[in-house]
C-alpha positions as CSV (number, residue, x, y, z in Angstrom):
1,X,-38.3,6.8,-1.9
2,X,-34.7,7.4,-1.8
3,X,-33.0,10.3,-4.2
4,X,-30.3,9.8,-6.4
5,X,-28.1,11.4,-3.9
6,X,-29.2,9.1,-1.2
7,X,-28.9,5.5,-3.1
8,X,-25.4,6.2,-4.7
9,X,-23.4,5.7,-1.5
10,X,-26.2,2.6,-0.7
11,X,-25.0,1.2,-3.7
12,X,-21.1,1.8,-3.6
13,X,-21.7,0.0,0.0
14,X,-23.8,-2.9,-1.9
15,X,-21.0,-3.7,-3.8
16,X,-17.9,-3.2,-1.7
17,X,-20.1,-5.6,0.7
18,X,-20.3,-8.2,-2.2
19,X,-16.6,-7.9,-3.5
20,X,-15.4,-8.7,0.2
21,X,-17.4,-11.3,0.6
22,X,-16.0,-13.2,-2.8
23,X,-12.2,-12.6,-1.1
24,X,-12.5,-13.9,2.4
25,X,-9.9,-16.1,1.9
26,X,-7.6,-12.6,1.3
27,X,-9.3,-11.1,4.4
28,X,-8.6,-14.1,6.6
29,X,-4.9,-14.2,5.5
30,X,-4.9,-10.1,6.1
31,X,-6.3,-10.7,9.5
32,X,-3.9,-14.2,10.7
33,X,-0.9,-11.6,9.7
34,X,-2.0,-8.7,11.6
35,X,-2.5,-10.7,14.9
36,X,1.5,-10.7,15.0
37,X,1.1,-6.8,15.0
38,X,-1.9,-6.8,17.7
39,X,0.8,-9.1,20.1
40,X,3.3,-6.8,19.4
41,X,1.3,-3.8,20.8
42,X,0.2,-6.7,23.7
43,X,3.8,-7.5,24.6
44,X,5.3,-3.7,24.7
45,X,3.1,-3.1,27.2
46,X,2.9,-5.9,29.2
47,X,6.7,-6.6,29.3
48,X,7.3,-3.2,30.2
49,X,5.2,-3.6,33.4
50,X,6.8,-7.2,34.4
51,X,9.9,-5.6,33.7
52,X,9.2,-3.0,36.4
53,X,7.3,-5.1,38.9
54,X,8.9,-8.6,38.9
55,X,12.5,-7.2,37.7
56,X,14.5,-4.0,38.1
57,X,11.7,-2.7,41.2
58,X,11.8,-5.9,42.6
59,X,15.7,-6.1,42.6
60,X,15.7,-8.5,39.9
61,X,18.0,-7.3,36.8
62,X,18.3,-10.0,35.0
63,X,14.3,-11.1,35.4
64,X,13.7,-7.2,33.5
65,X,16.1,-7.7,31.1
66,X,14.4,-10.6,29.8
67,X,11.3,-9.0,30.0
68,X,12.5,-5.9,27.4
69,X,14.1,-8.7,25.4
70,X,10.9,-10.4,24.8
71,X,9.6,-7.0,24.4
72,X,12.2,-6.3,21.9
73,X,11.5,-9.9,20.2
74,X,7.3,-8.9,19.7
75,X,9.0,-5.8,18.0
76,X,10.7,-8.4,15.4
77,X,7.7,-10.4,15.0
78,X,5.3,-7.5,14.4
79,X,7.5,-5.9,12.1
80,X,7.2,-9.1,9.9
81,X,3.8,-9.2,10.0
82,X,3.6,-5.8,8.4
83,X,5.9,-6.9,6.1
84,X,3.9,-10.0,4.6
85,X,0.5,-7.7,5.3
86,X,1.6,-5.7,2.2
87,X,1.4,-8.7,-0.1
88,X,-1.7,-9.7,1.4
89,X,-3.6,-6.0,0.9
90,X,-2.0,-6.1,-3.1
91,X,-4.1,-9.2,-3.0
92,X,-6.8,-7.5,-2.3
93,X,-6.5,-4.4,-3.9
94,X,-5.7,-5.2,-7.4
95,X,-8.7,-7.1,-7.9
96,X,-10.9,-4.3,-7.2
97,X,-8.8,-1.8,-9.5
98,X,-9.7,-4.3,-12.5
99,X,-12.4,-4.3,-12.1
100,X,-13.3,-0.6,-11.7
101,X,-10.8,-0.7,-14.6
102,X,-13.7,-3.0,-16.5
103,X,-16.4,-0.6,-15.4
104,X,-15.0,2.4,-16.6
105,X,-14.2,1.2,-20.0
106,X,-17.3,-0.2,-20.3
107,X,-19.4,2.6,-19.5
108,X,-16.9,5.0,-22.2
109,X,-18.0,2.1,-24.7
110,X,-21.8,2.0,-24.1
111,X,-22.3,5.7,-23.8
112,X,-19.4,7.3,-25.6
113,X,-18.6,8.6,-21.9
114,X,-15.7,11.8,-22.9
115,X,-14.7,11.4,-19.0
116,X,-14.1,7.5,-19.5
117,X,-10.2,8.5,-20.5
118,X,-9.9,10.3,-17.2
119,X,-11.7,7.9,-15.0
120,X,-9.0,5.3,-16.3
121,X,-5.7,7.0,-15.9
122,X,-6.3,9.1,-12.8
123,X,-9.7,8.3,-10.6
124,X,-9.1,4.4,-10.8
125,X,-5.0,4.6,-9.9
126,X,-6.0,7.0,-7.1
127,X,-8.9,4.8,-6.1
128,X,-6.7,2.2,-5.8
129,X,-3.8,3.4,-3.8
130,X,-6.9,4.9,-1.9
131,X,-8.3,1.8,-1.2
132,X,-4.9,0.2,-0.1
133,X,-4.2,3.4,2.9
134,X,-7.7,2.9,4.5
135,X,-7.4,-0.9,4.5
136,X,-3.7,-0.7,5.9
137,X,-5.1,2.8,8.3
138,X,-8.7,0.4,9.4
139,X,-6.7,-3.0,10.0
140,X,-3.7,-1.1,11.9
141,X,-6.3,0.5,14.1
142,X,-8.5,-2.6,14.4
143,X,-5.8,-4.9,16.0
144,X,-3.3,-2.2,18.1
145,X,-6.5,-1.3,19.8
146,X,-7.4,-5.2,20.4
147,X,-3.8,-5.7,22.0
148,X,-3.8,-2.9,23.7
149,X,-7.1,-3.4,25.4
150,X,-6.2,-6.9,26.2
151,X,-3.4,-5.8,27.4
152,X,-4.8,-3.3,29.9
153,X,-7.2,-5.6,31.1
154,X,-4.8,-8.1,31.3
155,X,-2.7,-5.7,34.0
156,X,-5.4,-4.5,35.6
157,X,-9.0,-4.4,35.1
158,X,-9.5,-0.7,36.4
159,X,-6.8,0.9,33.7
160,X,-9.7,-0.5,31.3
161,X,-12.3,1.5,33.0
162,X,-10.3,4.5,32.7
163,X,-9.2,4.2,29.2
164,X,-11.7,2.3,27.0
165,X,-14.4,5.7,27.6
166,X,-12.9,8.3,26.4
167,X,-11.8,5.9,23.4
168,X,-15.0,4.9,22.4
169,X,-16.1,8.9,22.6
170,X,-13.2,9.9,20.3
171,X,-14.2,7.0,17.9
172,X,-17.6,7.9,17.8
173,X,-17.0,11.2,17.3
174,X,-14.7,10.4,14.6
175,X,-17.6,8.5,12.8
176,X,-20.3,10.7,12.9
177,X,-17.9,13.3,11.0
178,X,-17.5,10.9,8.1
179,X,-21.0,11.4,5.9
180,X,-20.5,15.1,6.7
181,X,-16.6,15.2,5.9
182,X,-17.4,13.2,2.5
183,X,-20.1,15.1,1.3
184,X,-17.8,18.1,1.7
185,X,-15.2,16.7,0.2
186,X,-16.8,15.7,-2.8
187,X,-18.3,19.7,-3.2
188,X,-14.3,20.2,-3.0
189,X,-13.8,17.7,-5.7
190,X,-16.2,19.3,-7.9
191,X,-15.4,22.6,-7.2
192,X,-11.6,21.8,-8.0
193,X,-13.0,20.1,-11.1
194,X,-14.7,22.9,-12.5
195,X,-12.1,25.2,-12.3
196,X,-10.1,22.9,-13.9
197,X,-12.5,22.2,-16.6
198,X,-12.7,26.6,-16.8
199,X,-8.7,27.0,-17.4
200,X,-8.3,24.2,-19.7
201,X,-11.1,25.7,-21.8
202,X,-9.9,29.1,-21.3
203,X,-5.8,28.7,-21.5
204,X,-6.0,27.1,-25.0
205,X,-7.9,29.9,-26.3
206,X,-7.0,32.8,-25.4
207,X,-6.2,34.5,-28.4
208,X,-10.2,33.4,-29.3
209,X,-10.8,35.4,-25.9
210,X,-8.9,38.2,-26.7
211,X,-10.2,38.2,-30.8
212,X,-14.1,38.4,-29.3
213,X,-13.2,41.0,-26.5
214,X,-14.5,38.3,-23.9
215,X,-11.6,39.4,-21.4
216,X,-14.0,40.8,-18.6
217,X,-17.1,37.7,-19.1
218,X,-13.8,35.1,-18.9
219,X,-12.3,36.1,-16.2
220,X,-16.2,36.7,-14.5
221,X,-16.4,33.4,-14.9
222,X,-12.9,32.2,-13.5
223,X,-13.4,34.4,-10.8
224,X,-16.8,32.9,-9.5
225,X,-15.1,28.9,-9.7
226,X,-12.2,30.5,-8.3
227,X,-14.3,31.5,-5.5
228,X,-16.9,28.7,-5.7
229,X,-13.7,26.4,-4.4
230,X,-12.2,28.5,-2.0
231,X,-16.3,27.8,-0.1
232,X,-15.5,24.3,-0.5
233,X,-12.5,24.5,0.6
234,X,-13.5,26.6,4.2
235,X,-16.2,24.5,4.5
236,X,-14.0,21.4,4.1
237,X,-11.7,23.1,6.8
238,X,-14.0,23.6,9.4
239,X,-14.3,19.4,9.8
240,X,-10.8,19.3,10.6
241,X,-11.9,21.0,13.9
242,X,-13.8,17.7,14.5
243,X,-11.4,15.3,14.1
244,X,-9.2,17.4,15.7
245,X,-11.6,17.1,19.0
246,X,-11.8,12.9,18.4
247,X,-8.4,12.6,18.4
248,X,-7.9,14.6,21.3
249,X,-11.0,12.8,23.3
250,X,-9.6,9.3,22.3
251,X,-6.3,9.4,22.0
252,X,-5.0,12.3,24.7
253,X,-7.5,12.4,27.0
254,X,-6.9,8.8,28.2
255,X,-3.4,9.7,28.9
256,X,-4.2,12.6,30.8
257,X,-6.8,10.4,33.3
258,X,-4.2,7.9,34.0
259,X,-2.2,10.8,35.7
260,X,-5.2,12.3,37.1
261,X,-6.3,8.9,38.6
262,X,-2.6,7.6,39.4
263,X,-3.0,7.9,43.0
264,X,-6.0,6.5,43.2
265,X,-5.3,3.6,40.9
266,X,-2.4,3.0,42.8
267,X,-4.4,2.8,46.2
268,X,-6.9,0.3,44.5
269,X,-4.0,-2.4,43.4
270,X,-2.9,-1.2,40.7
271,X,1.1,-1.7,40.7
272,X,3.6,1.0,39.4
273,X,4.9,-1.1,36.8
274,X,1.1,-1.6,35.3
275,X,0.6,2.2,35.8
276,X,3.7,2.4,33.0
277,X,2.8,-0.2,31.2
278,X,-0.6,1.8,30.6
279,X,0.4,5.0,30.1
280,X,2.4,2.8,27.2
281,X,-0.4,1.6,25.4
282,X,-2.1,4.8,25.9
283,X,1.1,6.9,23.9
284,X,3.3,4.5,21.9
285,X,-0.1,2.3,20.3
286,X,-3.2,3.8,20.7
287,X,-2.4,7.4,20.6
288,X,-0.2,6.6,16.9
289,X,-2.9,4.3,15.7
290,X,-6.2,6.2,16.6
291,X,-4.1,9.5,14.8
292,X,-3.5,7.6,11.3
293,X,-7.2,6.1,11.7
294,X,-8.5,10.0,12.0
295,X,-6.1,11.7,9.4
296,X,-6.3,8.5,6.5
297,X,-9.4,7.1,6.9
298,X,-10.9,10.9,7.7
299,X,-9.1,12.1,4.3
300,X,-8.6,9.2,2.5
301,X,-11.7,7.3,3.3
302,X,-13.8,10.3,2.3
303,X,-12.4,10.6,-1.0
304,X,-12.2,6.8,-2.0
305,X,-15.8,7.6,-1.3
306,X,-16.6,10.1,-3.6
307,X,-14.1,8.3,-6.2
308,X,-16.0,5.3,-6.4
309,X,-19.7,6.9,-5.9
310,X,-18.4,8.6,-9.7
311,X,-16.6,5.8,-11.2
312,X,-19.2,3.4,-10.8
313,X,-22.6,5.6,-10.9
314,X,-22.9,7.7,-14.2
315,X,-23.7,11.2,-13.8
316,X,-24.7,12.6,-17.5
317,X,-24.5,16.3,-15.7
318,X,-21.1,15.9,-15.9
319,X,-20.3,15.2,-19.6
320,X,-20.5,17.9,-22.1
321,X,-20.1,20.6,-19.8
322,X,-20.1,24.0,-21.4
323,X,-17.6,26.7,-20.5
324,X,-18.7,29.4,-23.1
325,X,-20.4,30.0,-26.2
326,X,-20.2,31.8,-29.0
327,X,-16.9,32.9,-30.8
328,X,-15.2,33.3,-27.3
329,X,-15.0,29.6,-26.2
330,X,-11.3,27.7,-26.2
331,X,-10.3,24.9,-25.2
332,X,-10.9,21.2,-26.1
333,X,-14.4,20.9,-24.8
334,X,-17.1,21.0,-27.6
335,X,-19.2,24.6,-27.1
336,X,-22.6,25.1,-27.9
337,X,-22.9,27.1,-31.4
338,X,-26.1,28.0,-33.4
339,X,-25.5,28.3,-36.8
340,X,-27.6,30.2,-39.2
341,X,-28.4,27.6,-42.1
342,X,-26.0,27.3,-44.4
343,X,-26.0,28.6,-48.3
344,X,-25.5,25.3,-50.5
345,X,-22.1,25.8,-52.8
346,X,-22.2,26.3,-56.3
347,X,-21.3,23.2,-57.8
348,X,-17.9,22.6,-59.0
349,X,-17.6,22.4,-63.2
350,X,-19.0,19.6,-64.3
351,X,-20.4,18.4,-60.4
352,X,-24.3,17.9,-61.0
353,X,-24.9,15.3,-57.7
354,X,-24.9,16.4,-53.7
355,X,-22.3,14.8,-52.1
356,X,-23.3,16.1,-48.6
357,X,-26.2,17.4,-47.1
358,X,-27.2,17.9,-43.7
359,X,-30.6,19.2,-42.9
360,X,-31.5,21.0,-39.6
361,X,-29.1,18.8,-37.6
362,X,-28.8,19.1,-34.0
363,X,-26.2,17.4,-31.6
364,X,-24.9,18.0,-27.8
365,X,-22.6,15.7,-26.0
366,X,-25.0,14.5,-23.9
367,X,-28.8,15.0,-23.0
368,X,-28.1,18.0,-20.2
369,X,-25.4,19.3,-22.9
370,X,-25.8,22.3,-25.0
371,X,-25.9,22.0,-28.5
372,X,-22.2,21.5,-30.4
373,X,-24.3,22.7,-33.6
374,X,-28.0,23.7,-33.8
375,X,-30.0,23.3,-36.7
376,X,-27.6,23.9,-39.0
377,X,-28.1,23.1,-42.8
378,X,-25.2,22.5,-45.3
379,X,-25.3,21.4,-48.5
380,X,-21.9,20.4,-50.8
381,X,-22.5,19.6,-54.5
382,X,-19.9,16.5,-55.9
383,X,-16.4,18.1,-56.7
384,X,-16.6,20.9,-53.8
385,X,-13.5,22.2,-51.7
386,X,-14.7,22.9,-48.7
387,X,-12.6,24.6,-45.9
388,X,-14.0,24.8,-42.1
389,X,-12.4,26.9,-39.5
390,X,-13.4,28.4,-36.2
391,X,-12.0,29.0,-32.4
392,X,-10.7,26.1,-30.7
393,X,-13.5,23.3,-29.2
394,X,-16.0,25.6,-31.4
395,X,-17.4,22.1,-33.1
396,X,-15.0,21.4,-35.8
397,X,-14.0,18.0,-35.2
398,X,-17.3,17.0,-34.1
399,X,-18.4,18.2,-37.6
400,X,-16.5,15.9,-38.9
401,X,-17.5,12.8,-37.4
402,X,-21.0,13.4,-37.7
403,X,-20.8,13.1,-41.4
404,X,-18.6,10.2,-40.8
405,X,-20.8,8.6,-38.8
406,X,-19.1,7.8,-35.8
407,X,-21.7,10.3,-33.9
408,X,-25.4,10.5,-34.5
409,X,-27.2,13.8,-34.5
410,X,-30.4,14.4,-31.8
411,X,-32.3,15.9,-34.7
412,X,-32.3,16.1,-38.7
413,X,-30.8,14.1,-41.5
414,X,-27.3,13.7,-43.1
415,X,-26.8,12.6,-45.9
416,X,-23.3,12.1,-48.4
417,X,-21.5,10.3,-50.2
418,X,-19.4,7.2,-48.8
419,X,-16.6,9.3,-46.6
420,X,-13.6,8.5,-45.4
421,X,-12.0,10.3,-42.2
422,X,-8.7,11.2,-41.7
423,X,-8.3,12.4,-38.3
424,X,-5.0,14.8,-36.7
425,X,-3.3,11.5,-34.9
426,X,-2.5,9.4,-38.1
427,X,-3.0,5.3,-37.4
428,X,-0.5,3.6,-39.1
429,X,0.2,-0.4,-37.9
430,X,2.9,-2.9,-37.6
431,X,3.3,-4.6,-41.4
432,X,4.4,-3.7,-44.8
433,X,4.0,0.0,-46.2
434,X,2.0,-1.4,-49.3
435,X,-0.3,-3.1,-46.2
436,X,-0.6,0.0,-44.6
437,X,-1.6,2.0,-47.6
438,X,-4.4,0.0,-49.0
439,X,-6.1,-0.4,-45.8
440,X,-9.6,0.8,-47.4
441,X,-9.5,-1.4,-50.5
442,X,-11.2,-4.7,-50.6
443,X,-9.8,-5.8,-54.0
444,X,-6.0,-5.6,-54.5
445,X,-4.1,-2.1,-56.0
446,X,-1.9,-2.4,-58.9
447,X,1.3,-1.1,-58.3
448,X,1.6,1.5,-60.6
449,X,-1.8,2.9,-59.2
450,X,-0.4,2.9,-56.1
451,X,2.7,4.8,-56.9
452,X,0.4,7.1,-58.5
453,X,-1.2,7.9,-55.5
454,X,1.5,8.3,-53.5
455,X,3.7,10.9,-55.2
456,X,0.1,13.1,-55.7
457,X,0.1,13.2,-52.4
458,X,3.8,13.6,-51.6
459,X,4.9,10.0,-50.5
460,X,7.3,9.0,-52.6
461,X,10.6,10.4,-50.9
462,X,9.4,8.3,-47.5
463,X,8.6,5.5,-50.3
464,X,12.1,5.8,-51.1
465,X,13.8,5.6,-48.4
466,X,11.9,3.1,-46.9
467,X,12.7,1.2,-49.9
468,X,9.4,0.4,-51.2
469,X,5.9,-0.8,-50.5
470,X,6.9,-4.0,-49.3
471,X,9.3,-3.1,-47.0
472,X,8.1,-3.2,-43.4
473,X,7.3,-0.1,-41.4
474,X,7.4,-0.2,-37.4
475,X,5.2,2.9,-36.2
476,X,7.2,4.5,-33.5
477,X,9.9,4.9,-36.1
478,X,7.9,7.2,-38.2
479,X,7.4,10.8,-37.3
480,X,3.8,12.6,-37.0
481,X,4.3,13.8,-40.3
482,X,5.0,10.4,-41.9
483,X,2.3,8.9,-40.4
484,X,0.0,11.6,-41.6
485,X,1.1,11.0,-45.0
486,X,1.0,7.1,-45.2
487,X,-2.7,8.1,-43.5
488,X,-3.4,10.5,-46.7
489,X,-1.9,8.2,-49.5
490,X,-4.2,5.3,-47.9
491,X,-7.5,7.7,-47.9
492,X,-6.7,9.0,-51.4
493,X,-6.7,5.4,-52.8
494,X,-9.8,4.7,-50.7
495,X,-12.9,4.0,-53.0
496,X,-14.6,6.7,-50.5
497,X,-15.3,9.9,-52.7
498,X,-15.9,12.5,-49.9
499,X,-12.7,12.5,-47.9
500,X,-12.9,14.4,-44.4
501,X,-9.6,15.9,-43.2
502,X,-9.7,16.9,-39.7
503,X,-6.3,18.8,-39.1
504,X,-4.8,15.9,-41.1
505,X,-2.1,18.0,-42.3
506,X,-0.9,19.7,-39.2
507,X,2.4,17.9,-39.1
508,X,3.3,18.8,-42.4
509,X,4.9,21.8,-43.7
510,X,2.8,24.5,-45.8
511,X,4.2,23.2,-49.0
512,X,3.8,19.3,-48.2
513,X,0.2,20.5,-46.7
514,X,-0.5,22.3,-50.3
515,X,0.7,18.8,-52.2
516,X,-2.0,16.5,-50.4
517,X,-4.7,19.2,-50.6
518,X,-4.5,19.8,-54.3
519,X,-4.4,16.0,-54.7
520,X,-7.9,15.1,-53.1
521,X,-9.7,18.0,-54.9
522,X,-8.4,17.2,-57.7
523,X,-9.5,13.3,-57.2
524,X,-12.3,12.4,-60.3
525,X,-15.5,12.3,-58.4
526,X,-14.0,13.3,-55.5
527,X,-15.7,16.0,-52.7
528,X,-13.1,17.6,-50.1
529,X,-13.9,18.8,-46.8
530,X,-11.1,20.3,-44.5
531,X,-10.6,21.2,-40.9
532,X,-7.8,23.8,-41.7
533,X,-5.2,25.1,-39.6
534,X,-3.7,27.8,-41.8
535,X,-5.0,30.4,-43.8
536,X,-3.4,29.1,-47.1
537,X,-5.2,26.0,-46.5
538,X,-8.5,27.7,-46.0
539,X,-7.3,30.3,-49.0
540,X,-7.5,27.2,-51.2
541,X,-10.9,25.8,-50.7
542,X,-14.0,26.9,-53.0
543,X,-16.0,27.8,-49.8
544,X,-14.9,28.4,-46.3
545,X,-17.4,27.4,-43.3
546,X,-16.6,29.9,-39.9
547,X,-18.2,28.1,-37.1
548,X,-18.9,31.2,-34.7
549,X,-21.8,30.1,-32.7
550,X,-24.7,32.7,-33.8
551,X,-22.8,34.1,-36.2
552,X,-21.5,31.2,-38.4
553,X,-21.0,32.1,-42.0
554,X,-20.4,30.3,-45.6
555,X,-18.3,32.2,-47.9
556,X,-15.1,32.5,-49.8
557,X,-12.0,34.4,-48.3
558,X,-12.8,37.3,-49.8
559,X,-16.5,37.7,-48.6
560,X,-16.1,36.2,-44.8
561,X,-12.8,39.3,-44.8
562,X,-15.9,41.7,-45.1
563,X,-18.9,40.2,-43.2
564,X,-17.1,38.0,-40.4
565,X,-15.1,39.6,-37.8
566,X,-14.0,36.3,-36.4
567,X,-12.2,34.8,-40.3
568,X,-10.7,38.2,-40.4
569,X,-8.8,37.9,-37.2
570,X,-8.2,34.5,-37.5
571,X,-6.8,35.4,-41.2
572,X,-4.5,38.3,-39.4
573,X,-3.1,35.9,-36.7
574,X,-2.4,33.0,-39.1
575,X,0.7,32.8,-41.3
576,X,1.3,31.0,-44.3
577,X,2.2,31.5,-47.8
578,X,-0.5,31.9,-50.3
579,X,-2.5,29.2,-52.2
580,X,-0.5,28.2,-55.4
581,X,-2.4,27.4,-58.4
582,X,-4.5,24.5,-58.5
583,X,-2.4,22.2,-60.9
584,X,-4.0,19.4,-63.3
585,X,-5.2,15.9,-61.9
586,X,-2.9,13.7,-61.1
587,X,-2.7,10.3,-63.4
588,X,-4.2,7.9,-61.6
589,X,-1.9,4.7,-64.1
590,X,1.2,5.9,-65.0
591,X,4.0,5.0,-62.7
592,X,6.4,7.8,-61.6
593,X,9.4,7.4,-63.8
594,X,11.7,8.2,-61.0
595,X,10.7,5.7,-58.8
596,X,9.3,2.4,-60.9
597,X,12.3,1.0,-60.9
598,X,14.3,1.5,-57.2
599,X,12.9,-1.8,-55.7
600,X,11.6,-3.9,-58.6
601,X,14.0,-5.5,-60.7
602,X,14.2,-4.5,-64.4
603,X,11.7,-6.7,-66.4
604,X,10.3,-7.6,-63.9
605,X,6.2,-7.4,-64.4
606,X,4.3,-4.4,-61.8
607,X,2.7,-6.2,-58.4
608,X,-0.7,-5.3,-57.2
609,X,-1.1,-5.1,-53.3
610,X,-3.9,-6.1,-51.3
């Protein structure tokens, strides 16, 4: 029974094989076009050596002259050809890149595939201008060589003899490097991929590198996929000697006979003219065509191979990869942390309910993945502030969406109240501001509940200058920090009471950042949990949650200065004014006074939106 290893390129055959067979109409179209290439290649020659025999050697000028104009005329013809083979091969290769296109955004759906983004915007586009160099490299090759076999024959029968076996040898040659040459290409792929992976955890975070004195086990690591790729890349080398040798076998070698043999050939019938004509074919077609063939199908080929072996058969080894662990990781990747369990906060005054708990939960990116967090327990009581920092990629984010339930954990329970999730990229969509803003609610918002809302959070000078909830907003005339705030305004007035900020604030200034903070803890029966950014945001929370793989810790700032040596070097390197006193809750009724009347007319009755 066949490996995995084995049936992937089976099945990247198996379907190629059926996708051709649904477009022969496109292939015979691709194949009447190139025949105007293959008589080009038949004419050159041929002409050439009827130019020579039956014209100029023969003392007939004008009978060679109208040999190299025909000659000259195939040149025209094939040219066009080319041309309209172009249109023909977009035919063919657009198709396919739609539907790798379809198989790659499927596959991201069904398994929540983090490589899906990747496989979109670079492997399919390079798949697909891939796919178009071997089919124009394979077709070129295919029909030159027809002509200019033909042609050979077609002068004399013995120039065959001499030239089709060291053709066939070079080909074969060629083909028996290509499982080799892909399988060593794809280690260079990987290789090259790892490293990249390494630096664009490392680059990111390498102040988190510096802060956990990981210098020497980084760059360890760096050094060994540094090194890891440079084998690839030697053993990738040493096929180049290979095709090196085909071309030389198929393409020079038969050049080389013809001289060799010229006197001989010429003794046996074979005129000067076809002699030329030959040596031709041999240099100007098949030499050119058998030396793209080798070169893009050799390079090209082999990597469309390993492109569409990985965009079209999942390998779960390669999501969730972990650089590092522990407070030295950086980098966008999620990194394998074991938490200790978690102290439950003191409640808030008045705050008798849990609005979050999560027991012994467990969750890794995948099932060869490491663990983002490892039986970690947390418990939140209604009315809590919760701030959670860390090193970049550390879990923080992925926090968050568990208790939003967009991910499920492998193990243990969560449990909270209704959340809402305000991510770092803000959605806002094409349609009024009041549309925009009450997004969450099923039943409609009285106005002066809305304008409530909005200058807690710090809306109202946008709301201004906009001119009002009903005026329209277009997106990509709103910067970050707009959107971030029409996103915050729109989650405050959620009926949601645990409200989940993920670096929601990190296009606002500190002060505007302060504004929206104070608003959702102070929110009646409302439970804030923060991915913070600055120290004053974390200074302003009730608890603070450090995410520092073994050595995560629950505590306020003053505590995690004394027991974490990760909160206080993050606290040294971030800036930021200090927390202002918590001021009252907002009224959730009244309607600003400096902004009830700017867009409704005076008498007029308050609207409700929804």
């Amino acid at each position: 029974m066949r490996g995995p290893a084995e049936a992937d390129p089976a099945r990247v055959r198996s379907q190629a094989s059926r996708f051709l067979r649904a477009r022969w109409p496109v292939l015979v179209r691709l194949g009447a076009w190139s025949v105007l290439e293959a008589g080009q290649t038949f004419l050159v020659g041929y002409a050439l050596a009827r130019a020579l025999d039956a014209g100029f050697l023969a003392g007939n000028a004008r009978a060679g002259l109208l040999w190299l104009g025909a000659a000259g005329l195939a040149v025209c013809a094939g040219a066009y050809g080319t041309g309209r083979v172009y249109g023909v091969v977009a035919a063919l290769v657009e198709p396919a890149r739609d539907r790798l296109v379809t198989t790659v955004v499927a596959r991201g759906v069904r398994e929540a595939d983090p490589g899906a983004l990747s496989g979109l915007t670079q492997q399919v586009e390079l798949a697909r201008d891939t796919l178009a160099g071997v089919v124009m490299v394979s077709r070129s090759f295919l029909f030159t060589a027809a002509g200019a076999l033909i042609g050979l024959f077609s002068l004399a029968p013995l120039l065959l003899a001499v030239v089709l076996p060291p053709l066939l040898a070079g080909v074969a040659l060629f083909a028996v490097t290509l499982g080799p040459l892909a399988r060593r290409q794809e280690a260079f792929l990987a290789a090259d991929e790892a490293l990249a992976q390494a630096l664009g955890a490392v680059c990111p975070g390498l102040r988190d590198v510096t802060a956990a004195g990981a210098e020497e086990r980084v760059a360890a690591t760096l050094a060994e996929r540094t090194d890891a790729e440079l084998r690839a890349a030697r053993a990738l080398s040493r096929w180049s000697v290979a095709r090196v040798a085909a071309l030389t076998v198929g393409g020079e070698l038969p050049a080389v006979l013809l001289l060799l043999t010229a006197p001989w050939l010429l003794g046996h019938g074979v005129t000067p003219g076809a002699l030329v004509g030959a040596l031709a074919y041999v240099t100007q077609s098949l030499l050119p065509a058998l030396h793209h063939l080798v070169h893009g199908l050799g390079t090209s080929g082999s990597r469309l191979t390993v492109v569409l072996r990985r965009l079209t058969v999942h390998r779960p080894e390669g999501r969730g990869a972990v650089f590092l662990s522990g407070s030295a990781a950086g980098g966008d990747q999620p990194h394998a942390t074991r938490p200790r369990p978690t102290p439950a906060l003191p409640p808030s005054s008045g705050a008798h309910s849990t609005a979050l708990s999560l027991s012994s939960v467990t969750f890794a990116y995948g099932q060869a993945g490491e663990p983002v967090l490892d039986d970690l327990d947390l418990t939140l009581p209604t009315g809590a502030h919760l701030a959670v920092v860390g090193p970049s990629g550390i879990g923080k984010s992925t926090l968050t969406a568990l208790i939003a339930g967009l991910l499920t954990p492998q193990h243990g329970t969560i449990r909270s109240s209704p959340p809402v999730l305000i991510p770092q990229e803000a959605y806002v969509h094409t349609g009024t501001l009041a549309e925009n803003l009450t997004l969450h609610r099923s039943d409609r918002v009285p106005e002066p509940e809305l304008l409530a809302a909005a200058d807690a959070v710090g809306l109202t000078p946008l709301l201004r200058r906009l001119g009002g909830p009903e005026t329209p907003v277009e997106p990509a005339e709103l910067s970050a920090g707009e959107r971030q705030l029409i996103a915050l305004v729109r989650a405050y007035l959620s009926p949601a009471p645990l409200a989940l900020l993920d670096e929601a604030t990190c296009h606002l200034d500190p002060a505007a950042e302060a504004r929206a903070e104070r608003a959702f803890a102070a929110r009646p029966g409302g439970t804030l949990v923060v991915v913070a950014h600055r120290i004053s945001s974390a200074r302003r929370a009730d608890r603070i949650l450090v995410m520092d793989g073994a050595r995560t810790a629950c505590g306020t700032h003053a505590e995690l200065l004394s027991t974490s040596a990760l909160y206080r070097d993050l606290a040294g390197r971030w800036t930021g004014p200090a927390p202002l006193p918590r001021r009252p809750d907002p009224p959730l009724t009244p309607t600003p006074p400096h902004v009830k009347s700017e867009w409704r007319r005076p008498g007029s009755a308050p609207r409700s939106y929804g």
